[in-house]
C-alpha positions as a Markdown table, in Angstrom:
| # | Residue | x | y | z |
|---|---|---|---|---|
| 1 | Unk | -30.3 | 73.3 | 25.9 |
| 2 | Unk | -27.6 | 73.9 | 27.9 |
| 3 | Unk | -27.9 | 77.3 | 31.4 |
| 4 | Unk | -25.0 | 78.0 | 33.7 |
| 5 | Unk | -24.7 | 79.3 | 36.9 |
| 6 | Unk | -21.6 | 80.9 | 38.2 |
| 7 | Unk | -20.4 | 80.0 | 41.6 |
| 8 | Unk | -18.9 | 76.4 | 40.9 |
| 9 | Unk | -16.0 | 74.7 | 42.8 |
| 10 | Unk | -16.0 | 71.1 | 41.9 |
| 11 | Unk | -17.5 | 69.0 | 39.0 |
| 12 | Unk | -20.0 | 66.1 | 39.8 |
| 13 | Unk | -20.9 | 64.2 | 36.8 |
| 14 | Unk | -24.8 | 62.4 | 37.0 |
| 15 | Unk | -26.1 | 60.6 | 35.1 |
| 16 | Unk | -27.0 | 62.9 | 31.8 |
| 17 | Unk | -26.2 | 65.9 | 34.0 |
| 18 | Unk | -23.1 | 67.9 | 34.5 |
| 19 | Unk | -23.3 | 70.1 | 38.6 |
| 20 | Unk | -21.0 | 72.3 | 38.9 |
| 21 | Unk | -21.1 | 72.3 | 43.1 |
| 22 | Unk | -20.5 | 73.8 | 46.1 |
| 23 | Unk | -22.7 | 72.9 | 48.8 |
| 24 | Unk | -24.8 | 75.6 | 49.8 |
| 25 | Unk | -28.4 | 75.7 | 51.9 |
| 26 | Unk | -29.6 | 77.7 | 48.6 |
| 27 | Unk | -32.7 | 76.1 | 46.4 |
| 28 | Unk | -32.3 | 75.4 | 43.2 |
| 29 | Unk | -33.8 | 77.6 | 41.1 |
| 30 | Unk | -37.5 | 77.8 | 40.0 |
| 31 | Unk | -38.2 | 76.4 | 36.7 |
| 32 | Unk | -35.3 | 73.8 | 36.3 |
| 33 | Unk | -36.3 | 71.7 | 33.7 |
| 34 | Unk | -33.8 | 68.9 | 34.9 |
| 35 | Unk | -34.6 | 68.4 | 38.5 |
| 36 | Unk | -31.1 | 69.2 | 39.5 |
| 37 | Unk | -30.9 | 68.7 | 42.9 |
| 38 | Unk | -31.1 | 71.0 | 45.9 |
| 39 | Unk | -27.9 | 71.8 | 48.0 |
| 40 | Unk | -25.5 | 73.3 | 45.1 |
| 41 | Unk | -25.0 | 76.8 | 44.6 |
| 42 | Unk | -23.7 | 76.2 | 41.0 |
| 43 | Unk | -25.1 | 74.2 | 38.5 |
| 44 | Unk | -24.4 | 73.8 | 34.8 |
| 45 | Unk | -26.7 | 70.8 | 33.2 |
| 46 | Unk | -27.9 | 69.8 | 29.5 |
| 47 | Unk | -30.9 | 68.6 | 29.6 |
| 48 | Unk | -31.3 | 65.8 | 27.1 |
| 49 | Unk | -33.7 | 65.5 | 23.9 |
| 50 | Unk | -35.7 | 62.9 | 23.8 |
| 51 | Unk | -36.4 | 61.2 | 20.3 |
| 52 | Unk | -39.9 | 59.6 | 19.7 |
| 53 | Unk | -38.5 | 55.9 | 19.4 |
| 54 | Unk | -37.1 | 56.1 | 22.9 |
| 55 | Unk | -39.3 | 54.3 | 24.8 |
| 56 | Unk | -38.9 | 50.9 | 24.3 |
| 57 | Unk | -42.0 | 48.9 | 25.3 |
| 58 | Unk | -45.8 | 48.1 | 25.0 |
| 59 | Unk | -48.3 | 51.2 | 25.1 |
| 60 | Unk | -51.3 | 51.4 | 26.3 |
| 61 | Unk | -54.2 | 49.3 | 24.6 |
| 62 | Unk | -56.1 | 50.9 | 22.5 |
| 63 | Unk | -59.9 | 51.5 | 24.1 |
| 64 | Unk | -58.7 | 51.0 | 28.0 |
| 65 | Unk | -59.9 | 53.7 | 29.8 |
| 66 | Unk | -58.4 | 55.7 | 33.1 |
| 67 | Unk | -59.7 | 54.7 | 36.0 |
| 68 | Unk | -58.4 | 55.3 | 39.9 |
| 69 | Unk | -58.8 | 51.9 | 42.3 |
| 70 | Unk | -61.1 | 52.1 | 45.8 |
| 71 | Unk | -59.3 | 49.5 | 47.2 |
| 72 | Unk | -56.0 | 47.9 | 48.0 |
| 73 | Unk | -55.1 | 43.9 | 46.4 |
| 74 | Unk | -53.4 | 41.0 | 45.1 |
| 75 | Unk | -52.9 | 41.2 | 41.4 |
| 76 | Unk | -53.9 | 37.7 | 39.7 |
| 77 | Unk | -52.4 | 36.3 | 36.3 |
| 78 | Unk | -56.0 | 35.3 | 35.1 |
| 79 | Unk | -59.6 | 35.9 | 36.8 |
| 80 | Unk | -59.7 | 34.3 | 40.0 |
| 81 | Unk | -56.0 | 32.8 | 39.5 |
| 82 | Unk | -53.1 | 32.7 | 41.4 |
| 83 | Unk | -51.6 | 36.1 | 43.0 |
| 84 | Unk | -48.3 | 37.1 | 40.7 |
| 85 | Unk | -45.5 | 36.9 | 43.2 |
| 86 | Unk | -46.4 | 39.6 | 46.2 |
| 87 | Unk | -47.3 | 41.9 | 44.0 |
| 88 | Unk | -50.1 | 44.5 | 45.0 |
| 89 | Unk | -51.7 | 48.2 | 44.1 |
| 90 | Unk | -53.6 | 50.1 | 46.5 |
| 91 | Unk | -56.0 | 52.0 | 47.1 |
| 92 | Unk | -55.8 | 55.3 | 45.7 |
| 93 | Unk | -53.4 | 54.6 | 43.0 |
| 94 | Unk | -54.6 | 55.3 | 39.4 |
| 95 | Unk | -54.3 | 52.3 | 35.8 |
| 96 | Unk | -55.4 | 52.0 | 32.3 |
| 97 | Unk | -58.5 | 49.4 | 32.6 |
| 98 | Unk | -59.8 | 47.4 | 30.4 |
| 99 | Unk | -63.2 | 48.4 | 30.1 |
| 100 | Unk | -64.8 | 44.6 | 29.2 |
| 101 | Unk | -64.3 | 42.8 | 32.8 |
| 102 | Unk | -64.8 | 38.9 | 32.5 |
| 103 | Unk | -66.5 | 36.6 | 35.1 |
| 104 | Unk | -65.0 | 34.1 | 36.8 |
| 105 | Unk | -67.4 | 30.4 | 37.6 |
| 106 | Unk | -68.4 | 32.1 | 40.6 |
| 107 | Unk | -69.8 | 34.9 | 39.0 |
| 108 | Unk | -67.2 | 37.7 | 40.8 |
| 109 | Unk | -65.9 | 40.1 | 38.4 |
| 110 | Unk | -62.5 | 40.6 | 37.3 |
| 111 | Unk | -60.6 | 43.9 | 35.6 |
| 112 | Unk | -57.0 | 44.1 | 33.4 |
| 113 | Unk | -54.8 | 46.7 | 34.5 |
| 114 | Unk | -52.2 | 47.8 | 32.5 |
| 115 | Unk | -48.8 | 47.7 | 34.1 |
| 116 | Unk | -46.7 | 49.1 | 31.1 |
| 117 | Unk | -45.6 | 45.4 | 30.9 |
| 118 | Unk | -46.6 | 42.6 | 28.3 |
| 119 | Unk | -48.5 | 40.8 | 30.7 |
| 120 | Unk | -51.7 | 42.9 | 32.4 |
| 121 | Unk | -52.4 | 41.6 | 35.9 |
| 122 | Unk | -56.2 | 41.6 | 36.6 |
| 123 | Unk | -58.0 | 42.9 | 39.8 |
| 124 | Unk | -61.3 | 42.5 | 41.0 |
| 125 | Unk | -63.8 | 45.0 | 39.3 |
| 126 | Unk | -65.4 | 46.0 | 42.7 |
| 127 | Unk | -61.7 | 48.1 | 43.1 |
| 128 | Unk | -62.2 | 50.5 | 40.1 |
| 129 | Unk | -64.1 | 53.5 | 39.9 |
């Protein structure tokens, strides 16, 4: 789909955009399905169409359910493991769990979170709600 707007002066190329531009203090306009951005009181921009096979990577498992987390922490490569890196999610911040936690010898409980990665990085079940 491709909308113009008159008004251009020079022609900015990003990435599958093409902004026709003058800077201006005008918004852009309501409804832009490309998130052109603010500042330009011309734009002309094709949005592009995506094709199902696009996304290359894994989905989500199949059965692991949509849960939000209560609290910020480390994420571990195996149940009571080693932190991955510095990596972290907080509070606040919502994942696909896997909704069979395991126990570690303690007894604590532990969670998979998928990251949209091949590895999921597990979290102590006390965090999701």
């Amino acid at each position: 789909m491709v909308k113009s707007i008159a008004f251009g002066i020079a022609v900015v190329v990003m990435l599958a955009f093409v902004l026709v531009a003058t800077p201006a203090n005008t918004p852009v306009l309501a409804g832009n399905p490309c998130g052109v951005p603010t500042g330009f009181s011309s734009v002309s921009y094709a949005c592009p169409t995506p094709t199902p096979d696009a996304f290359v990577g894994p989905g989500i498992p199949t059965g692991w359910e949509f849960h939000y987390l209560s609290c910020s922490t480390a994420v571990f490569d195996k149940p009571a493991g080693e932190p991955v890196g510095d990596n972290a999610v907080w509070a606040g911040q919502s994942f696909y769990v896997n909704p069979y936690p395991k126990l570690d010898d303690n007894g604590k409980s532990w969670s998979q979170i998928f990251v949209s990665s091949v590895i999921s990085p597990w979290i102590p079940t006390s965090c999701v709600k």
